[in-house]
N, CA, C and O atoms as CSV, one atom per row, in Angstrom:
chain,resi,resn,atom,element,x,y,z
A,1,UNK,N,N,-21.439,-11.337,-13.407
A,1,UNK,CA,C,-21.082,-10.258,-12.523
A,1,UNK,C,C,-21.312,-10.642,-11.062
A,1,UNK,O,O,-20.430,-10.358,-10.252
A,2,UNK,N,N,-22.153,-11.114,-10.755
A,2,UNK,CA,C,-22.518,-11.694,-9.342
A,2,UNK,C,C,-22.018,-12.195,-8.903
A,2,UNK,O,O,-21.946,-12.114,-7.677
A,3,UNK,N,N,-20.944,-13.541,-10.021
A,3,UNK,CA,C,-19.841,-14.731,-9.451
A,3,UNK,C,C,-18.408,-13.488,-9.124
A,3,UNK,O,O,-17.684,-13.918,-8.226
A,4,UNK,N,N,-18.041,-12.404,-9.570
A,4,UNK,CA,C,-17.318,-11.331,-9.417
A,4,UNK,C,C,-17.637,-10.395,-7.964
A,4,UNK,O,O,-16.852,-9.959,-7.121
A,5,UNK,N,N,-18.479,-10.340,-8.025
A,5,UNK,CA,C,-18.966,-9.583,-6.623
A,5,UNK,C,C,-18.742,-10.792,-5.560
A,5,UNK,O,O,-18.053,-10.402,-4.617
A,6,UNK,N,N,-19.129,-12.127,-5.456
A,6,UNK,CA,C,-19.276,-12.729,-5.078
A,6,UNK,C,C,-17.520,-12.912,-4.187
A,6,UNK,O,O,-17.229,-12.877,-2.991
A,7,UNK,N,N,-16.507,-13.143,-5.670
A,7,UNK,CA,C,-15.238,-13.129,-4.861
A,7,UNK,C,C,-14.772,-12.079,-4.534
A,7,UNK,O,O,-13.547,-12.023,-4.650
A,8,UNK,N,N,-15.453,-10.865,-4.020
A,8,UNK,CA,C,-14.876,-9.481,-3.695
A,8,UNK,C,C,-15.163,-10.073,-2.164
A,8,UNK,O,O,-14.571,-10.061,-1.085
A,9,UNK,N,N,-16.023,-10.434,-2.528
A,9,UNK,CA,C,-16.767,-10.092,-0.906
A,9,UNK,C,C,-15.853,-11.625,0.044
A,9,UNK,O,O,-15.463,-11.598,1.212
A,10,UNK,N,N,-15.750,-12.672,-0.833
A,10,UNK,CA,C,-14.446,-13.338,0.083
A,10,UNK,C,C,-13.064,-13.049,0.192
A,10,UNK,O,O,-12.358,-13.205,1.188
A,11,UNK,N,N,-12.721,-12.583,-0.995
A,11,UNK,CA,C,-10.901,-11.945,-0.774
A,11,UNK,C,C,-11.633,-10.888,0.422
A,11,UNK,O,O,-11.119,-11.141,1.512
A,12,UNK,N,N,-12.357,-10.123,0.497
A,12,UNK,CA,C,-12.588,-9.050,1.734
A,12,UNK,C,C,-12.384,-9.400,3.107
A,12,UNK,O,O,-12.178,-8.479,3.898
A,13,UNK,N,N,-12.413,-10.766,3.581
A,13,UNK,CA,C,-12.392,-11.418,4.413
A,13,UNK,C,C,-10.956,-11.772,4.750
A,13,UNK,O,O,-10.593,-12.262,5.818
A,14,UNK,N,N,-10.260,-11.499,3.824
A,14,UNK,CA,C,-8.692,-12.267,4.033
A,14,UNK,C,C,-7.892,-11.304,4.817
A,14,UNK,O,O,-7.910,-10.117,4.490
A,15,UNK,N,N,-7.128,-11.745,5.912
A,15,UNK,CA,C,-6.495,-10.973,7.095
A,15,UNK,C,C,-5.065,-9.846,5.997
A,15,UNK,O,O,-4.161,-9.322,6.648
A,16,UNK,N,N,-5.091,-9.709,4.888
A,16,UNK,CA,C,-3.734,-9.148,4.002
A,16,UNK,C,C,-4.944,-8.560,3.057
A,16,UNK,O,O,-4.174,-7.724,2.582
A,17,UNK,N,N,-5.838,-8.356,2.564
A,17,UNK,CA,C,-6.619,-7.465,1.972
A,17,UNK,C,C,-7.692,-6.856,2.584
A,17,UNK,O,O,-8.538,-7.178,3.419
A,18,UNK,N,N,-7.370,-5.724,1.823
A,18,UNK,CA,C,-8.865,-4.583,1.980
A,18,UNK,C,C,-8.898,-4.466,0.949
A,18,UNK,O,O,-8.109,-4.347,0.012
A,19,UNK,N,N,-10.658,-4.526,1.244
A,19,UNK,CA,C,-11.692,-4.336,-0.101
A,19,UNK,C,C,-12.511,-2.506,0.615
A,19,UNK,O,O,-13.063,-2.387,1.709
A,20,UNK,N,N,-12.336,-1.519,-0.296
A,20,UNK,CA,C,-12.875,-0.301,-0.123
A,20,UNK,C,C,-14.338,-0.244,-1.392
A,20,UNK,O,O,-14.495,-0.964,-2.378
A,21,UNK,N,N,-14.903,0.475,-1.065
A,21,UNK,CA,C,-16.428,0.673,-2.071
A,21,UNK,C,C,-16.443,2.073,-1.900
A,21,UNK,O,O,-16.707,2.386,-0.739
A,22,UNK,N,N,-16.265,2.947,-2.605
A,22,UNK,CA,C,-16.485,3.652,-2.868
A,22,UNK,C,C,-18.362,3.887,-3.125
A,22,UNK,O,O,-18.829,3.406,-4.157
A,23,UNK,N,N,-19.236,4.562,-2.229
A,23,UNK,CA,C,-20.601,4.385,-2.198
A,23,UNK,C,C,-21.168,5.680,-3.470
A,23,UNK,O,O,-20.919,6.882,-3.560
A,24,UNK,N,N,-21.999,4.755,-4.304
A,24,UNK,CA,C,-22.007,5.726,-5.787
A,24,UNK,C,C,-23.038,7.339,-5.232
A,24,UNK,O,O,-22.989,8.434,-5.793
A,25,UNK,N,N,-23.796,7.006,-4.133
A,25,UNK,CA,C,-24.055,8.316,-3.790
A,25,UNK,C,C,-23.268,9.797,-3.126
A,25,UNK,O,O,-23.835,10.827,-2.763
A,26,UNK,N,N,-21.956,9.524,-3.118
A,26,UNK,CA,C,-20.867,10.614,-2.995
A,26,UNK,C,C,-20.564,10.965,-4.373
A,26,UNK,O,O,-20.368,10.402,-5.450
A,27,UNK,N,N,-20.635,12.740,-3.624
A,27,UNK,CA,C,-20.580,13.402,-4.831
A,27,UNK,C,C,-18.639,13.086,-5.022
A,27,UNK,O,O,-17.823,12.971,-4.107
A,28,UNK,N,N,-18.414,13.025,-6.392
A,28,UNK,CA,C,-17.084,12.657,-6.333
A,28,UNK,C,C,-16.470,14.218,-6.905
A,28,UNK,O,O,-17.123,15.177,-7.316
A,29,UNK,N,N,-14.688,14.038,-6.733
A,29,UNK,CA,C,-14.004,15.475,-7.483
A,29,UNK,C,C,-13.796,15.053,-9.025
A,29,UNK,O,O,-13.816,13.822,-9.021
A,30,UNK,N,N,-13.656,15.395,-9.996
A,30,UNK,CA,C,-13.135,14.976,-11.146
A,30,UNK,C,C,-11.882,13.854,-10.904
A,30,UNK,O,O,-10.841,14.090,-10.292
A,31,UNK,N,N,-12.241,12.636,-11.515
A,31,UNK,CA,C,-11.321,11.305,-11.360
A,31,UNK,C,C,-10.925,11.070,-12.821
A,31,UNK,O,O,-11.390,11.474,-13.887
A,32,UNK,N,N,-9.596,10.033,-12.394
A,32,UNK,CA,C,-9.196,9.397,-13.309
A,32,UNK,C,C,-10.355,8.278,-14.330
A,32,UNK,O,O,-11.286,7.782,-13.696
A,33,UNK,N,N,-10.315,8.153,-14.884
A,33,UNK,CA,C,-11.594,7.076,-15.595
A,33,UNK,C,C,-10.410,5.785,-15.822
A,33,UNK,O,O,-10.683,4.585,-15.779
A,34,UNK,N,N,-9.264,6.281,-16.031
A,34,UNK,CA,C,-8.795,5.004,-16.640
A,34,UNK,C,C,-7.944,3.709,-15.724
A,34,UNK,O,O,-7.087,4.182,-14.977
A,35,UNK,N,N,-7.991,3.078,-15.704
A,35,UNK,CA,C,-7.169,2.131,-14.269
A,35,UNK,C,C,-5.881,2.183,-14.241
A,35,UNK,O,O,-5.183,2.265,-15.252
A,36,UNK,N,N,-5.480,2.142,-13.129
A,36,UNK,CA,C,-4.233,2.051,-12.725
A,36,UNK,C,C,-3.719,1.805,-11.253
A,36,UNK,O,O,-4.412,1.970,-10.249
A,37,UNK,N,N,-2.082,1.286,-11.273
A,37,UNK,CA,C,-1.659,0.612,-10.288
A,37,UNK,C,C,-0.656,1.163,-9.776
A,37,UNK,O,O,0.121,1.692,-10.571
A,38,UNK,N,N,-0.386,1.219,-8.561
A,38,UNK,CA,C,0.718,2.311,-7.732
A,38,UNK,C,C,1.408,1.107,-7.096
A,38,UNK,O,O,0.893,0.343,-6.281
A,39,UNK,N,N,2.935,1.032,-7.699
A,39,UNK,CA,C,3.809,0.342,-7.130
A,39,UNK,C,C,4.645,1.336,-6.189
A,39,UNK,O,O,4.997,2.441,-6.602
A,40,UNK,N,N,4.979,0.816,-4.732
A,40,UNK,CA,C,5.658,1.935,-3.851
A,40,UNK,C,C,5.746,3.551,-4.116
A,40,UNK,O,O,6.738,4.223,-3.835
A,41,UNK,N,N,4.544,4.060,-4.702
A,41,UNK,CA,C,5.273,5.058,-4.949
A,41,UNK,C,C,5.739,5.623,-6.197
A,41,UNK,O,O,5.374,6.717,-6.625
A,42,UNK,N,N,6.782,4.630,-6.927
A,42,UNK,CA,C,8.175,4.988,-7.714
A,42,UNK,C,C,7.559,4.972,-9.266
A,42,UNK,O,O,8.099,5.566,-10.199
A,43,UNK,N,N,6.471,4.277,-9.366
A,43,UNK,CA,C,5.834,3.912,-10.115
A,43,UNK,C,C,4.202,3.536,-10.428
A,43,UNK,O,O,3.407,2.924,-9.713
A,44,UNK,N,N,4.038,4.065,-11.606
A,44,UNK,CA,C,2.139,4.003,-11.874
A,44,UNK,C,C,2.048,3.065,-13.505
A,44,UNK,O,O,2.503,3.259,-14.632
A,45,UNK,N,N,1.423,2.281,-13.025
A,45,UNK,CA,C,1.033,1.368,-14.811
A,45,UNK,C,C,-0.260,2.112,-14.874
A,45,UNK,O,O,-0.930,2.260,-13.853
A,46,UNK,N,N,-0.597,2.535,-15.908
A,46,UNK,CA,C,-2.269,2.973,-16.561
A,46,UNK,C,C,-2.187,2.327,-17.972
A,46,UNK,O,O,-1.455,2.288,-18.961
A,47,UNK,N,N,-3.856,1.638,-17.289
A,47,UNK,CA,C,-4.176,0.621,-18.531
A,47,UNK,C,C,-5.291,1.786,-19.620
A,47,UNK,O,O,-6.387,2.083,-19.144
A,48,UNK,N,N,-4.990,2.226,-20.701
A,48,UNK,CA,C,-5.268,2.804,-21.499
A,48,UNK,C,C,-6.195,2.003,-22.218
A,48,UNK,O,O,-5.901,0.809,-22.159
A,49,UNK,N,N,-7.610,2.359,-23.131
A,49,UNK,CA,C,-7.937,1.457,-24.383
A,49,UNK,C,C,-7.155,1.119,-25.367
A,49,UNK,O,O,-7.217,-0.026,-25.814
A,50,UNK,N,N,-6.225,2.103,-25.915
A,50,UNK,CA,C,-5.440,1.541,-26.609
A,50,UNK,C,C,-3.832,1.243,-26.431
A,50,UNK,O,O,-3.108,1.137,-27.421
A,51,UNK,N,N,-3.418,1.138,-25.315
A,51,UNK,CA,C,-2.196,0.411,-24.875
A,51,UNK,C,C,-2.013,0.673,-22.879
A,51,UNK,O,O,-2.811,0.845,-21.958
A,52,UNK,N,N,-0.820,0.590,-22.979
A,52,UNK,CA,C,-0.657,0.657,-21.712
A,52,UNK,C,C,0.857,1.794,-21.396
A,52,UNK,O,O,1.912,1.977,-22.003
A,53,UNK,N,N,0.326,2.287,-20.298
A,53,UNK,CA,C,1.838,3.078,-19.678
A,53,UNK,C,C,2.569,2.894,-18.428
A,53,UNK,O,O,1.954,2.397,-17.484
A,54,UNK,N,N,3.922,3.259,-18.272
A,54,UNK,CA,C,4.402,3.115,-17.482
A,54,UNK,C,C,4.980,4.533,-17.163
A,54,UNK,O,O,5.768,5.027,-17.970
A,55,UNK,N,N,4.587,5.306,-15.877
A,55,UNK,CA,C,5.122,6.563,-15.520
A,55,UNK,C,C,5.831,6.002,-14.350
A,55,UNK,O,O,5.641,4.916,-13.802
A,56,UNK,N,N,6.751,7.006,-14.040
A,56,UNK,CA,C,8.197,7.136,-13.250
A,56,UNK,C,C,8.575,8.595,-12.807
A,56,UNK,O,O,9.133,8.811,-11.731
A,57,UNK,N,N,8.219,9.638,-13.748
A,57,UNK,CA,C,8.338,10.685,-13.298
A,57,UNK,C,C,7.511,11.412,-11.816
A,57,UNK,O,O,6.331,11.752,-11.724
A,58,UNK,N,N,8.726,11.498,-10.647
A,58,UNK,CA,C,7.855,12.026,-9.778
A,58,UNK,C,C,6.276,12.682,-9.696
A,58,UNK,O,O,5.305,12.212,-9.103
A,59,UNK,N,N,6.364,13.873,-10.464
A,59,UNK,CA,C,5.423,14.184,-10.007
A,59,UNK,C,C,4.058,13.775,-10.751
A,59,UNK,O,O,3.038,14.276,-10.278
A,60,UNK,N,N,3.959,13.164,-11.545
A,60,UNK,CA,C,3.233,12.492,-12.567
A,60,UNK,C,C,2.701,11.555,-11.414
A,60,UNK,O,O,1.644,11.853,-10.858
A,61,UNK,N,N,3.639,10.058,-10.920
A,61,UNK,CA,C,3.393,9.688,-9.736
A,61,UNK,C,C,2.389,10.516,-8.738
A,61,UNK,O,O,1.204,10.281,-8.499
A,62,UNK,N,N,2.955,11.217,-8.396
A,62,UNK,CA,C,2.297,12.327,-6.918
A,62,UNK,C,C,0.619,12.129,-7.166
A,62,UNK,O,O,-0.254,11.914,-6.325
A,63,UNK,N,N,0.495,12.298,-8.799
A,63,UNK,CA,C,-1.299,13.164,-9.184
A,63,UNK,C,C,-1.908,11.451,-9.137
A,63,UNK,O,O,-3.033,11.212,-8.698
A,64,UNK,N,N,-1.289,10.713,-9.484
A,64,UNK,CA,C,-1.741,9.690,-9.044
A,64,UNK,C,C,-2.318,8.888,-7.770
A,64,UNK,O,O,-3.360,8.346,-7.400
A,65,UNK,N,N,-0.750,9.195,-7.240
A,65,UNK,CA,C,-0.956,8.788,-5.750
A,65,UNK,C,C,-2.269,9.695,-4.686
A,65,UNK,O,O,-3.176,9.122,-4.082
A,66,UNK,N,N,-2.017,11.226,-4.706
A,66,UNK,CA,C,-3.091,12.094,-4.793
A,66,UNK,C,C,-4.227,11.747,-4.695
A,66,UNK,O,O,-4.971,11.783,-3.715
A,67,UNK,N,N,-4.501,11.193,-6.310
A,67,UNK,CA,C,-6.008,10.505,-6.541
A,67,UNK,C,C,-6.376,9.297,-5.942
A,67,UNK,O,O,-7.600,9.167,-5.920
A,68,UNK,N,N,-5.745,8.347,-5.439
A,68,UNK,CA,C,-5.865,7.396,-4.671
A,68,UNK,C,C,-6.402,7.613,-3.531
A,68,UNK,O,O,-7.344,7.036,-2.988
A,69,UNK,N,N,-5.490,8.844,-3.040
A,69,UNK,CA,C,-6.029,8.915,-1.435
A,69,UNK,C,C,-7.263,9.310,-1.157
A,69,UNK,O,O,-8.024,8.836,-0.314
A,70,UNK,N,N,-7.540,10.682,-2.296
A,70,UNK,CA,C,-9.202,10.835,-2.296
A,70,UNK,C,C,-10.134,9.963,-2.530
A,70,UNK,O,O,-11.219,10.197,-1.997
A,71,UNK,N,N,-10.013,8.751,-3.355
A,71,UNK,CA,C,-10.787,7.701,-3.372
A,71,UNK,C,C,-10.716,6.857,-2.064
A,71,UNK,O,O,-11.826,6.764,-1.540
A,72,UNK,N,N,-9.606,6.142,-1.313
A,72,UNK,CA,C,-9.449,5.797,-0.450
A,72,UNK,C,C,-10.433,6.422,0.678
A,72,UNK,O,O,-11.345,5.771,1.188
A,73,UNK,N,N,-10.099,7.921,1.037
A,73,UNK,CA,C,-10.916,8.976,2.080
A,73,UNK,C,C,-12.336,8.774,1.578
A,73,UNK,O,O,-13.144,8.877,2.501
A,74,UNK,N,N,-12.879,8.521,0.410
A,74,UNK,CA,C,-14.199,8.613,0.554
A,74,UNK,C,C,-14.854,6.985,0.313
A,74,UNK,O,O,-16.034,6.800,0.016
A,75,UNK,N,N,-13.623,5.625,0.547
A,75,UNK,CA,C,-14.633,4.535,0.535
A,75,UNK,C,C,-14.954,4.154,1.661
A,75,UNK,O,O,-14.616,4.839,2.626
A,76,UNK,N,N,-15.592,3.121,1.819
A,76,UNK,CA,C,-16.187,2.194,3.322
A,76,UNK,C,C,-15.545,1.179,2.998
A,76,UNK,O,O,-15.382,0.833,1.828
A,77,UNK,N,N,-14.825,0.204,4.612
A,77,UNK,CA,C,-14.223,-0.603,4.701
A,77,UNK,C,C,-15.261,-1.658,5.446
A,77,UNK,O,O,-16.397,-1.455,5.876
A,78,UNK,N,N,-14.463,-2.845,5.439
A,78,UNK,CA,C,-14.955,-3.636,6.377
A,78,UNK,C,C,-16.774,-4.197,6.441
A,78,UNK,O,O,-17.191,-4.847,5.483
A,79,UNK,N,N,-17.647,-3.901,7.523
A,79,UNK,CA,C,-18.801,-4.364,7.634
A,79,UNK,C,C,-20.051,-3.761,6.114
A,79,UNK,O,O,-20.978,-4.218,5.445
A,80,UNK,N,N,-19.168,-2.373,6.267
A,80,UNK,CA,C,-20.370,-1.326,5.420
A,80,UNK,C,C,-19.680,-1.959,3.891
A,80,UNK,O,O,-20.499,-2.427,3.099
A,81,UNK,N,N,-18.602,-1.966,3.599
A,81,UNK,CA,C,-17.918,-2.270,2.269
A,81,UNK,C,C,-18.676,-4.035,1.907
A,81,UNK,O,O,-18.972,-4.345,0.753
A,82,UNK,N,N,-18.823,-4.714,2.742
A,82,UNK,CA,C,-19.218,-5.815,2.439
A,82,UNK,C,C,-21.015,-6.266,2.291
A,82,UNK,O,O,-21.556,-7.252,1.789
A,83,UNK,N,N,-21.547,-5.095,2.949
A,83,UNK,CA,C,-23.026,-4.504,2.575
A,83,UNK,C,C,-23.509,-4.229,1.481
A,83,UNK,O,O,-24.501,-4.841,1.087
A,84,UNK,N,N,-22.983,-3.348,0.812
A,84,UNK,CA,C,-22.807,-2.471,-0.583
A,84,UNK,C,C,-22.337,-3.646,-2.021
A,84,UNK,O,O,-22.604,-3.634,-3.222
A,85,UNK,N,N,-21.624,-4.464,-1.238
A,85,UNK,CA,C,-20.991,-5.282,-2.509
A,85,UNK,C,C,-22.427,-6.375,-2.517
A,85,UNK,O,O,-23.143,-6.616,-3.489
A,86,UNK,N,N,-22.543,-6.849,-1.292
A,86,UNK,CA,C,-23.810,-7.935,-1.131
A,86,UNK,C,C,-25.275,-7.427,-1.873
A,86,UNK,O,O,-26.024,-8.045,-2.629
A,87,UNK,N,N,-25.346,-6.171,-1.380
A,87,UNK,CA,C,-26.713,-5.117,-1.904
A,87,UNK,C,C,-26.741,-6.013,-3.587
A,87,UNK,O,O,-27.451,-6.865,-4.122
A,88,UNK,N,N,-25.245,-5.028,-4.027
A,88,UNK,CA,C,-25.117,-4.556,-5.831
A,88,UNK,C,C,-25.605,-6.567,-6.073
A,88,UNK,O,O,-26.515,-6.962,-6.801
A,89,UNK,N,N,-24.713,-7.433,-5.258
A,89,UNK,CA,C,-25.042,-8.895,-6.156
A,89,UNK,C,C,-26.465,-9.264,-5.933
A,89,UNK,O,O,-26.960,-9.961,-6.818
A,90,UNK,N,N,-27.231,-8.932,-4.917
A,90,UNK,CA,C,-28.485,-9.729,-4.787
A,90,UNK,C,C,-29.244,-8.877,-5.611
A,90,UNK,O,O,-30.389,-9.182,-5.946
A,91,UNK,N,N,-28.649,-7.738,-5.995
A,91,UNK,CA,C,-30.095,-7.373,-7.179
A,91,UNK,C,C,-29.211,-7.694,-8.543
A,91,UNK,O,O,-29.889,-7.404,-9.528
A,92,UNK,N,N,-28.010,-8.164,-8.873
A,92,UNK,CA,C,-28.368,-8.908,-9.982
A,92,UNK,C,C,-29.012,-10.174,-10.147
A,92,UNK,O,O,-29.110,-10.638,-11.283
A,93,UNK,N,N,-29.455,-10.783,-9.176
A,93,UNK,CA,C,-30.098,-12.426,-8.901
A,93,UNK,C,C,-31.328,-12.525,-9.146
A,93,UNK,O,O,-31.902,-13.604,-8.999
């Protein structure tokens, strides 16, 4: 896990990514648990335990996209995001 944290915290550095952290002491709204990926918009993959989906229907999209932004609004970027990731690896060491 540490060698994982480890490359968060250098892709974070790269001038074409942001790395966000969501800080576990915010109280959160009811979230998605399961992962997923927002292509433009038009489209959401959710990786399920037992398979995978592909939604297309607008507004299905929307609750997605939605949920993104509230996660987005409540992570830290940049100096504080790369704090938090450093914190979590040096106490697995």
């Amino acid at each position: 896990m540490a060698e994982q944290l480890d490359r968060l915290l250098s892709a974070g550095t790269a001038p074409n990514v942001s790395v966000g952290v969501v800080p576990t002491r915010l109280r959160r709204p009811r979230m998605p648990v399961e992962g997923f990926w927002i292509f433009d918009a038009a489209q959401v993959n959710v990786e399920l335990i037992s398979g995978h989906l592909t939604i297309t229907q607008p507004s299905e999209v929307k609750a997605y996209v939605d949920a993104f932004a509230t996660l987005d609004d409540m992570a830290v970027y940049g100096d504080r995001a790369q704090a938090l990731i450093t914190r979590a690896r040096d106490a697995l060491l």
